[in-house]
C-alpha positions, 0 to 999 in steps of 0.5 A: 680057200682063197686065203689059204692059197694066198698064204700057201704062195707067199702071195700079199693077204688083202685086208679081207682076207685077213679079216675073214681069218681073224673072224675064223680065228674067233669062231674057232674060239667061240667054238672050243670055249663052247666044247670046254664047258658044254660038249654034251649040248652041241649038235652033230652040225655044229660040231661038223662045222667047228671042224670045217673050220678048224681044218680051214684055219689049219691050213691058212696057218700052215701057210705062213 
C-alpha cells in the first residue's frame, strides 16, 4: 500500500512505485480481458486476486 500513500499525500512516487503501478495497471487489464471472453473458466482465487487488485489500483488512483 506504499504507493497508495505516496499518492494519498501528495508525496514524490519514486520509479518503483510508478513501476509496481503500471505492472498493476496491466494485470488488471490482463484480468478484465480474460473476464471478457472467459469468465466461465476463472477460478474463485483468481477472481479474489483480480479484486485485491483492482481495490489496490483504486485507491492509488484516488490519489491523484
Amino acid at each position: 500500500m506504499r504507493e497508495a500513500g505516496a499518492l494519498q499525500t501528495g508525496g514524490r512516487v519514486s520509479k518503483s512505485d510508478s513501476k509496481r503501478l503500471e505492472q498493476l495497471l496491466k494485470e488488471v487489464l490482463q484480468v478484465e480481458r480474460l473476464y471478457a471472453y472467459e469468465l466461465k473458466n476463472v477460478t474463485a482465487e483468481r477472481r479474489s486476486k483480480v479484486l485485491e487488485l483492482i481495490e489496490r489500483f483504486s485507491i492509488a488512483e484516488a490519489g491523484r
